[in-house]
C-alpha positions as CSV (number, residue, x, y, z in Angstrom):
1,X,-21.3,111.6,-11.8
2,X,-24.8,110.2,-12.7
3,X,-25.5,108.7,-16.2
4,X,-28.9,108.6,-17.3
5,X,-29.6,106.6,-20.5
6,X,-32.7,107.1,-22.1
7,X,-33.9,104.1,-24.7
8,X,-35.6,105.9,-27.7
9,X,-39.1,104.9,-29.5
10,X,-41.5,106.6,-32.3
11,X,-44.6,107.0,-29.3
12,X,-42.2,106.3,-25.6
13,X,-39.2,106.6,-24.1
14,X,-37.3,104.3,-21.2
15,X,-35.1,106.0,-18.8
16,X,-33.0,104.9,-16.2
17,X,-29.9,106.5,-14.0
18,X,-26.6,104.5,-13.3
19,X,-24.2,105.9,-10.5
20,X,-19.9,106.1,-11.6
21,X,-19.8,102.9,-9.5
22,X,-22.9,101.0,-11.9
23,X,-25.1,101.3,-9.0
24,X,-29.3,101.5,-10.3
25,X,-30.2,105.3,-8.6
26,X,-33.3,105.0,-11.0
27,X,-35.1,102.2,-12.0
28,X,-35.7,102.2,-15.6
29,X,-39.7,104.3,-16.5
30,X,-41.9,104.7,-19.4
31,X,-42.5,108.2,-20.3
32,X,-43.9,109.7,-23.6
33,X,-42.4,111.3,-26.6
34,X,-44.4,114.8,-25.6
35,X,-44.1,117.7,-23.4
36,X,-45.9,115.7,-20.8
37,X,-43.8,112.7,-21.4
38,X,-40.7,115.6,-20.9
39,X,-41.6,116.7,-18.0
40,X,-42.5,113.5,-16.1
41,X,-38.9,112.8,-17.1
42,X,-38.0,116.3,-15.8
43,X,-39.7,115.5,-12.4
44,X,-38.0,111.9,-12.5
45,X,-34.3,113.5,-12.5
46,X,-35.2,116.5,-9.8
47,X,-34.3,114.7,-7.1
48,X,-30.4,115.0,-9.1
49,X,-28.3,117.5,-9.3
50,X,-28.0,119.0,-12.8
51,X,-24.2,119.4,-13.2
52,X,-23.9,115.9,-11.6
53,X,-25.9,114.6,-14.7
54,X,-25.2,113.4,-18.0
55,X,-28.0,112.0,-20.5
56,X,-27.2,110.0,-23.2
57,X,-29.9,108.4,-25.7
58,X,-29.2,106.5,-29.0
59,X,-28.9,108.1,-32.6
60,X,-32.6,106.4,-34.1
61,X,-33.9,108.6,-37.1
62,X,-35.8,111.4,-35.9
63,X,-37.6,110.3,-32.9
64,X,-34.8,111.5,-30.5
65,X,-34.8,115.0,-31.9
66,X,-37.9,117.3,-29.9
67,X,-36.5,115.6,-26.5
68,X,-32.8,116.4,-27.2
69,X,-33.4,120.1,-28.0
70,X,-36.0,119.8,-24.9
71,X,-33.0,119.0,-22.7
72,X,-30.5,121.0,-24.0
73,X,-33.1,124.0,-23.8
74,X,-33.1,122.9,-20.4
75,X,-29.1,123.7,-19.5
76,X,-28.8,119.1,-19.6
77,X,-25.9,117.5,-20.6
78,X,-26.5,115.6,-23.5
79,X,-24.9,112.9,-25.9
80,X,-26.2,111.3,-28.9
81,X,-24.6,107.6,-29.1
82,X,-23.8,106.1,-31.8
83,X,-26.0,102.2,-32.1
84,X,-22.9,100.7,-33.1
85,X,-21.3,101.0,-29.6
86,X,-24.4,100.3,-27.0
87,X,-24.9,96.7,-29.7
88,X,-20.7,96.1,-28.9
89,X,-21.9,96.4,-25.0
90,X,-24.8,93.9,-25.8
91,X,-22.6,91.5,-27.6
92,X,-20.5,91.5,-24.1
93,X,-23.5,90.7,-22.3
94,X,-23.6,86.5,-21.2
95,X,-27.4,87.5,-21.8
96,X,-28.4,88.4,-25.3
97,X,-31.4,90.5,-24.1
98,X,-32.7,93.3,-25.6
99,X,-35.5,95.1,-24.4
100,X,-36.7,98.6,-23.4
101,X,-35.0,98.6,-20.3
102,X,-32.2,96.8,-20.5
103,X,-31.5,98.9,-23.2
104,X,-31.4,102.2,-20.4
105,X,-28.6,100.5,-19.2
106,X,-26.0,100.1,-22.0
107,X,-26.9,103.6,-22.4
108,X,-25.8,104.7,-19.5
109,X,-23.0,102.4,-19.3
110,X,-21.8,103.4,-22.9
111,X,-21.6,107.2,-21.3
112,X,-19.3,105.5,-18.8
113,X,-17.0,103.5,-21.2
114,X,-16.4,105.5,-24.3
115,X,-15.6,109.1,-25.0
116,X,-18.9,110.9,-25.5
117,X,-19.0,114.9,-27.0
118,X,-22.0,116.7,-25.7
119,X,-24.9,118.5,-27.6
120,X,-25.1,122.0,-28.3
121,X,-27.9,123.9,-30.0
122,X,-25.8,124.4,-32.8
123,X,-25.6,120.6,-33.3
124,X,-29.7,120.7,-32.9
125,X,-29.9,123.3,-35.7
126,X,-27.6,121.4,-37.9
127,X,-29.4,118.3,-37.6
128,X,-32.5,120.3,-38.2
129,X,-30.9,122.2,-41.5
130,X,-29.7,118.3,-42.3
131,X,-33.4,117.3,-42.0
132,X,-34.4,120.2,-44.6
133,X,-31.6,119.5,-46.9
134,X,-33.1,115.6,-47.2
135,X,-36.2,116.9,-47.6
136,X,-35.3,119.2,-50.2
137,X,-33.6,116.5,-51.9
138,X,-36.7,113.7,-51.7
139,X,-39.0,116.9,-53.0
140,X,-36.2,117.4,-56.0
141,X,-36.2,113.5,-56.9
142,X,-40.1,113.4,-57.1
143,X,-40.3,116.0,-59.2
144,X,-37.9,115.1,-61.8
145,X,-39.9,111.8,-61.6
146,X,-43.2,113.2,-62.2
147,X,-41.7,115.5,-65.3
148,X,-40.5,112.2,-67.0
149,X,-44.1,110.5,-66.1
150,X,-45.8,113.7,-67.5
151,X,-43.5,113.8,-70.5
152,X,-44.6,109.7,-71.2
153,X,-47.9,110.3,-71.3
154,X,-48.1,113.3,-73.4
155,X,-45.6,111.4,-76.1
């Protein structure tokens, strides 16, 4: 089994790939948070085979969401790690780095350490319904503010 762990940013992404045995298949590479960035990431992991693959990349906000459903659309194995456990690898680490690419690493090496549950497109639409719902309740909130800053104004 390969694990390919995939640093998430707002603009680009690091990815790297980690053999079973830690070995570096893949050294860690910028790509973008598009459909170009997507597939020079696709293009990057063709020389693997797909079963052979798992992907994991960081839960950060919403930045992570267009290139999970990307790679799930794309038959990829996928896990969304939790911060908590890649910053327990880091803590490990006699070298308190943290950077981009180092990052790709714990990644991939959290994959390898702790149980990890894999994406479906039903977790993609419920994180997209959860995204609604939040919005929904932001748009709520504001409202009831404005009413009450209306109401002062006409008192």
């Amino acid at each position: 089994m390969n694990y390919v762990g995939i640093d998430i940013a707002k603009l680009n992404h690091f990815a790297s790939v980690l053999s079973s045995d830690g070995e570096i298949l893949l050294e860690p590479f910028k790509f973008t948070n598009d459909n170009d960035g997507f597939q020079k990431l696709l293009s990057a992991l063709d020389s693997f085979e797909k079963n052979s693959l798992i992907i994991g990349l960081e839960s950060t906000a919403h930045y992570g969401y267009n290139l999970v459903e990307f790679l799930v659309s794309n038959n990829f194995k996928v896990c969304v790690i939790n911060p908590i456990q890649t910053s327990s690898l880091r803590k490990n680490n006699i070298r308190k780095t943290k950077t981009d690419k180092v990052d790709t690493f714990l990644i991939a090496k959290a994959l390898m350490l702790y149980p990890h549950r894999f994406c479906t497109t039903a977790d993609i639409d419920l994180m997209q319904l959860k995204a609604l719902g939040r919005f929904r309740q932001k748009l709520l909130k504001q409202r009831t503010r404005l009413k009450i800053q209306l109401t002062t104004y006409v008192d």
